[in-house]
N, C-alpha and C positions, 0 to 999 in steps of 0.2 A: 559368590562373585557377581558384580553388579551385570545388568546384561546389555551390549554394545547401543551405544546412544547413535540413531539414525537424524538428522539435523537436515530441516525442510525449509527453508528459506521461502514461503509462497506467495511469491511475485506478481503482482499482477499479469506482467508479462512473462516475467522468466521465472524458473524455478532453479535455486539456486541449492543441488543434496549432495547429501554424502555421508560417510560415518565418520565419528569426533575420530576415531582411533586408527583409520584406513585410507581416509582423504583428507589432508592441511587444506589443497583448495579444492572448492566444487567443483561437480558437473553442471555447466547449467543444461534447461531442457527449454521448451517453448510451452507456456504454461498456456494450452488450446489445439481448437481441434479443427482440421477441414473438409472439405469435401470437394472431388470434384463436380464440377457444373453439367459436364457435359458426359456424353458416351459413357462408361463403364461408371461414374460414380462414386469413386476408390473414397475409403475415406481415410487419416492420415493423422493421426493421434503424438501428439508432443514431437519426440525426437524422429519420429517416420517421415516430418514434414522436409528432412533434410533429402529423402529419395524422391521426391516430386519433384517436377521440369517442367509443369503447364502449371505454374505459380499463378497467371492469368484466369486459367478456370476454375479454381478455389475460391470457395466460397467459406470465412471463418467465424469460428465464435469460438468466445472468453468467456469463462467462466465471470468474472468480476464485471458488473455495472458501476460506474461511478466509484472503482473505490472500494465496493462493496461486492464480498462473496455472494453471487443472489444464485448461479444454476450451480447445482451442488453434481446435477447428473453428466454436466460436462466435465467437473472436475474430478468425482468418483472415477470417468472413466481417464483422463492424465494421469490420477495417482496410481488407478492398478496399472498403467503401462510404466509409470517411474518405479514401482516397488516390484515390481516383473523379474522373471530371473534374466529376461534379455537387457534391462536397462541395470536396475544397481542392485539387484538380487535382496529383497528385504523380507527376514522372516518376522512379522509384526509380532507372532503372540512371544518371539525370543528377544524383541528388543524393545528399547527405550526409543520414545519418540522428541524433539527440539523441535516446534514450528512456533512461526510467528506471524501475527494477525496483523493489519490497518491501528492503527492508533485510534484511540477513540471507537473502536469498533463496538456494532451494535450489542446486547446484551443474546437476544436470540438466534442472530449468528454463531457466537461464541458459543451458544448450546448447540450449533450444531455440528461446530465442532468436536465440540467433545462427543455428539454423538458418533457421529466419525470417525473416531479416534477408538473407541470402546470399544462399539457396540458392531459396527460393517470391518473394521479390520483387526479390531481384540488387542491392542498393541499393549504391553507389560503394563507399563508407566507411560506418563507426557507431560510435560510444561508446556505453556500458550503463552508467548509474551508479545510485546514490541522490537523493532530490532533496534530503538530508544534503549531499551532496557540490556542488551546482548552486548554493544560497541563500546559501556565500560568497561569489558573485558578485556580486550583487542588493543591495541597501539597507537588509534588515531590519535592522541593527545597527547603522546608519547608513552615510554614505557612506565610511566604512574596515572592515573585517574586522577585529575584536580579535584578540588573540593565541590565548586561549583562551572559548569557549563553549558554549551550551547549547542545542538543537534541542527543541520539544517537538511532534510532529505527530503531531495525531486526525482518522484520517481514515474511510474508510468501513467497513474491518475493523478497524484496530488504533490502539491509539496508542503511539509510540515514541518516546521521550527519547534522543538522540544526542550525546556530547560531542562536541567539536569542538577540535582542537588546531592551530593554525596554517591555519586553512581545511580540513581533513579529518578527516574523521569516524573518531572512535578506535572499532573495531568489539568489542575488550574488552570498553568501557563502556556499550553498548545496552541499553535495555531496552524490553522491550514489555509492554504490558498488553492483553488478552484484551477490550478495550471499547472499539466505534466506531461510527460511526453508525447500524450495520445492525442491532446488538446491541441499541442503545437501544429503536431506532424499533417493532423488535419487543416489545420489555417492556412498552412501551408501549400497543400492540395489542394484545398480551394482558389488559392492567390495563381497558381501557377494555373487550375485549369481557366480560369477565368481571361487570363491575362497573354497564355501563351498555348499549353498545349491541353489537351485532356485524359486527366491522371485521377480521376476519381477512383478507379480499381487499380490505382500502380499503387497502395499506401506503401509496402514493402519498399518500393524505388523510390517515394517520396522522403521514407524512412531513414533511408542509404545519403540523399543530396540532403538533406538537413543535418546527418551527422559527419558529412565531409566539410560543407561547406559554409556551414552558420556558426556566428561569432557572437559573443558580447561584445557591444559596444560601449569601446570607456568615456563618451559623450554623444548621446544619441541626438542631441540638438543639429550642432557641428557634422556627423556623417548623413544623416539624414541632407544633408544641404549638399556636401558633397558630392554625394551619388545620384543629382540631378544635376552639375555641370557639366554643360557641353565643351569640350574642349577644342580648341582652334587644328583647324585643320595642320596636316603634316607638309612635308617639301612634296611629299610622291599624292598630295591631294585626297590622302584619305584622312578623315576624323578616325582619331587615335580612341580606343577602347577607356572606360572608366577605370579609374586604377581599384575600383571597389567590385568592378566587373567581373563573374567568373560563371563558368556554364559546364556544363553536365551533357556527357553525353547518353543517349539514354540506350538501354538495353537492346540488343535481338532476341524477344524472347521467347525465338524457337532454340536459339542456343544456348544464350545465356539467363542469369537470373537477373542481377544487377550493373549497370554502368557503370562509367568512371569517370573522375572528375578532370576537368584540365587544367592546366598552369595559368598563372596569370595571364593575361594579354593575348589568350590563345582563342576564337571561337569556333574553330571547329577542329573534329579530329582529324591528325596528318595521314592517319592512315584509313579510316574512313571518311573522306571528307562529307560526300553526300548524307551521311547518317543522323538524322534528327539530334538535336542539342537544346536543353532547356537557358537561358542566359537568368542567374542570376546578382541583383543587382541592391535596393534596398531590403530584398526579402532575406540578405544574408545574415543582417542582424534585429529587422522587424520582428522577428521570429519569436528566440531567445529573450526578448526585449518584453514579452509577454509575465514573465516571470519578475519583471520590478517595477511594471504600468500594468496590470491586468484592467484598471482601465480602458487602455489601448482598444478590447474589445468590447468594451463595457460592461464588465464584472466590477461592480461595487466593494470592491477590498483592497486592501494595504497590501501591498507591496512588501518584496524579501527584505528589506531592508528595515521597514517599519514594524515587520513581524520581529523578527527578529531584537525589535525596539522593547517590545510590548513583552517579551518572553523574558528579557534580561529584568524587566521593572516586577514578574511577577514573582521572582525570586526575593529572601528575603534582604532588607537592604546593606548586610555587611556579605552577603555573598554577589553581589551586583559587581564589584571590580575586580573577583575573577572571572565573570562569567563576559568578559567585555574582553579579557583574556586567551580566552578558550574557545571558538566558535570552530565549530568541526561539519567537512562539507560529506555527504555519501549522496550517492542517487547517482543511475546517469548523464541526466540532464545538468548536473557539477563537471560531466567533462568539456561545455563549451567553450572554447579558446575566452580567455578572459572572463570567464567568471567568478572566479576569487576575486582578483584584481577588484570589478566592478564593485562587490559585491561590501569590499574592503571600504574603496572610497566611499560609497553611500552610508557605510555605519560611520565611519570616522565624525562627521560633524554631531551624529547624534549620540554619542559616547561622551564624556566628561574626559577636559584637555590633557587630563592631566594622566588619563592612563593609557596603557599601550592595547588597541587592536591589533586581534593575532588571528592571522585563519588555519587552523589545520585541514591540508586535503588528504584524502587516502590513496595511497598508492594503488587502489584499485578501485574503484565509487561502487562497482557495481556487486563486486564481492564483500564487502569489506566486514558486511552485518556476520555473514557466513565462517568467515576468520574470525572473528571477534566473539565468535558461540564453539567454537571448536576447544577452549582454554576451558568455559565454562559446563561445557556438556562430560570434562575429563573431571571437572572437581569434585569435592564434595558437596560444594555445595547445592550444586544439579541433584543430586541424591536427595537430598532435603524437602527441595522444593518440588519435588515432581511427586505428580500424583498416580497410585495404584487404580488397575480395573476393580481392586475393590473394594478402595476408598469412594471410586466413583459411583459402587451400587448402591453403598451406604448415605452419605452424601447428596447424591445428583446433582445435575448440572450448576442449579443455584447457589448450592455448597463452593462448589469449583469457583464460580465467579466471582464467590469473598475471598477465595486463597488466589485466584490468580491476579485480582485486581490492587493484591495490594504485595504489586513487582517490588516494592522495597526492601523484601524479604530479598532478594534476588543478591545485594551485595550488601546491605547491612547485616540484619539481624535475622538469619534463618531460625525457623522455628525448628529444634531440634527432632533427633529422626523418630525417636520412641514416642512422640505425643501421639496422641491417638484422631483420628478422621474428624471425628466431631468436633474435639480442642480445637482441632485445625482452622475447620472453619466460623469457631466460635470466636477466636483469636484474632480481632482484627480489629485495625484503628475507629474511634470513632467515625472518621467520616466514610465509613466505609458502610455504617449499619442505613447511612440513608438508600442502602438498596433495598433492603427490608419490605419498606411500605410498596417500592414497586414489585416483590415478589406477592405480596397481599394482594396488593391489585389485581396481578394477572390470572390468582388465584379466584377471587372472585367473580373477575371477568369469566372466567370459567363458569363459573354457578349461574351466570344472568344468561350465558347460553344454555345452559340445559334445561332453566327453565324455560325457556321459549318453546322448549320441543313437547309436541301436545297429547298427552296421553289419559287413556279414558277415567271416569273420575269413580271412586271406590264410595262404597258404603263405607261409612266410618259414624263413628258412635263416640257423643259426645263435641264440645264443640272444639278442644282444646287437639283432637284427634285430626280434625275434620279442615281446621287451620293450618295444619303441620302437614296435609298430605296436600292443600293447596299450596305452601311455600315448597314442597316437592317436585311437585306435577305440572305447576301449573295451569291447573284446570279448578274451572269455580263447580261445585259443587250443589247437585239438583236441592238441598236442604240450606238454605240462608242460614251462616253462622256468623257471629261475632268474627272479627277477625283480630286476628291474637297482635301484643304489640312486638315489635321484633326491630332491630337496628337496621338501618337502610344500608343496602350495598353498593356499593362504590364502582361504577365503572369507567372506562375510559371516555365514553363520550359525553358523559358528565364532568370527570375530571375539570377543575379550572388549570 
């Protein structure tokens, strides 16, 4: 009997688990850890952060820079509180593990995953994918997978546009933009302490008024103009409120954790009137607006719509007008009021007249990768592609990164189950062996540091002897020999 597949969804921000066979939807957790600042120091690990009340004197870190897995010691300690018997109870060495990495993720990362994964928790089996790779499974496109499609997920560091060729994700055609939720949230705290109150340490409450109260706008020209008209005074002599106007009242946060926001036309609360209110005003859709100008702050790239241009062109060209078809939205930053809509118009003139733009949204953006892996973590085809603690002793990490880089297995052609570790990883598309030379390299890389390191020089006899313990060691030797001819080793900071 196969052994219960545990399914890690690892969020920059959230952690999205559960098992294929016990949970349809997740648990999320808060993928980070904090401390307090002051007095006693507590410190407050994923799902604990929910019994803290001095949200003010926390001080937090993420595991993820940019996107990128970098402190492994903060997330070692999330994962043992997520696999804990108090959060989802996981016995690693009896199950199967689902998690999924950043697109494009580094090579050394993914080794460290899988150390991770073996070697600190022992788990059965594991696959490492995309959740590019996971969402053919799942609904979004309906209940069949098109031929060819279009992935566009904003999530908490990046957003990334993914073709999609037959259920896998063409890795040619990616593109990311430099804009996710963490990016916003903060422009936003800057705009607001700059402009109104100071909210550098509220990100949580900044967090809260950006997903109340920011919109896509369906012409940012036109609003942008708007929401600097003054409008003509009323009978009773007061200038009447911008119809685009809206404010926030903000927290007690001896009591509470977060605000609330108010109705149009309101600015202050009726029942606390005295109580601080942020108003705002173009920042409701300046914001959001970041995701199809990241010019706006001066980031040199294309815009969702132009990505999304460039991913459809890198497909090949009789799969191009279904993928003009099929554009499917996940992340939560897809729940902004009008972002399909926007997102619709801006492709429409760049698509050819004569076919139909289609946007798929998910009935949940933020789950959806996690639903969409639950079908596949019950199949067999999960059995196939997932790899053993001891395929992985066999093998190692570099082996793993030719079987999991080529996710195509995932919904076409699984390599059957009786092949053997080594077949596995020998098994794989030509362009996949271009990692080869960088595993050379790194191998080499290696040899150019050890000989650095200095150690004393031996008598040796002969000259062929006395060569072989200098490209050893090292160290030149008190007897002048010939030195033997030998091939030059390649390292990275010679690399062109």
């Amino acid at each position: 009997m196969a052994p219960p597949v545990f399914i890690l969804d690892n969020g920059a921000s959230t952690i999205k688990c559960g098992f294929a066979h016990l949970n349809p939807k997740p648990q999320l957790i808060p993928n980070r850890v904090a401390r307090l600042t002051k007095g006693y120091r507590q410190l407050f690990i994923a799902d604990e952060l929910e019994k803290c009340t001095a949200w003010e004197d926390l001080h937090w870190r993420i595991p993820f820079e940019r996107g990128v897995l970098t402190n492994w010691d903060i997330e070692k300690v999330v994962w043992d509180r997520v696999f804990s018997p108090a959060v989802m109870n996981v016995d690693s060495r009896e199950s199967s593990l689902l998690i999924t990495e950043p697109p494009l993720n580094l090579p050394n990362v993914g080794a460290t995953y899988d150390q991770m994964v073996f070697e600190e928790y022992e788990f059965s089996s594991y696959y490492r994918c995309t959740s590019a790779a996971l969402i053919p499974h799942g609904k979004l496109y309906g209940p069949k997978m098109p031929e060819a499609a279009i992935l566009v997920e904003s999530g908490h560091s990046f957003t990334h546009v993914t073709p999609l060729l037959r259920g896998v994700p063409v890795a040619a055609g990616i593109r990311r933009i430099d804009v996710g939720g963490h990016m916003m949230t903060n422009h936003l705290k800057t705009m607001l302490s700059f402009r109104q109150f100071e909210m550098m340490d509220l990100g949580w409450v900044v967090e809260d008024i950006k997903h109340k109260l920011c919109y896509v706008s369906q012409d940012f020209k036109t609003d942008i103009e708007a929401a600097h008209v003054t409008l003509p005074r009323g009978p009773d002599g007061k200038i009447p409120p911008n119809p685009l106007e809206r404010s926030y009242v903000l927290p007690d946060l001896a009591t509470e954790r977060l605000g609330h926001s108010l109705p149009p036309g309101r600015a202050r609360s009726p029942t606390r009137p005295d109580h601080p209110a942020v108003r705002l005003n173009n920042e409701r859709f300046s914001i959001p607006e970041l995701l199809f100008r990241p010019s706006n702050i001066g980031l040199n790239q294309a815009g969702l719509a132009e990505c999304v241009h460039q991913a459809v062109n890198a497909l090949p060209e009789e799969a191009r007008a279904l993928a003009w078809c099929n554009i499917g939205l996940i992340g939560g930053n897809t729940l902004f009021e009008g972002f399909a809509q926007r997102l619709e118009s801006e492709i429409r003139p760049r698509a050819p007249a004569h076919l139909k733009v289609t946007i798929h949204e998910a009935a949940d953006p933020i789950t959806c990768t996690y639903t969409s892996a639950v079908p596949f973590a019950k199949s067999k085809a999960f059995q196939q592609v997932a790899v053993t603690r001891q395929q992985y002793e066999e093998i190692g990490s570099s082996g793993l990164r030719r079987l999991f880089a080529g996710e195509r297995r995932t919904s076409i052609t699984p390599i059957p189950q009786g092949t053997s570790a080594k077949r596995k990883a020998e098994v794989v598309e030509p362009e996949e062996e271009e990692d080869e030379p960088d595993a050379k390299e790194e191998e080499e890389e290696v040899v150019v540091v050890k000989t650095a390191r200095p150690r004393p020089s031996r008598p040796s006899t002969g000259a062929g002897k006395a060569s072989a313990s200098r490209r050893k060691s090292g160290s030149t030797s008190a007897t002048p020999t010939p030195a033997a001819t030998s091939r030059p080793t390649r390292s990275r900071t010679k690399a062109s």
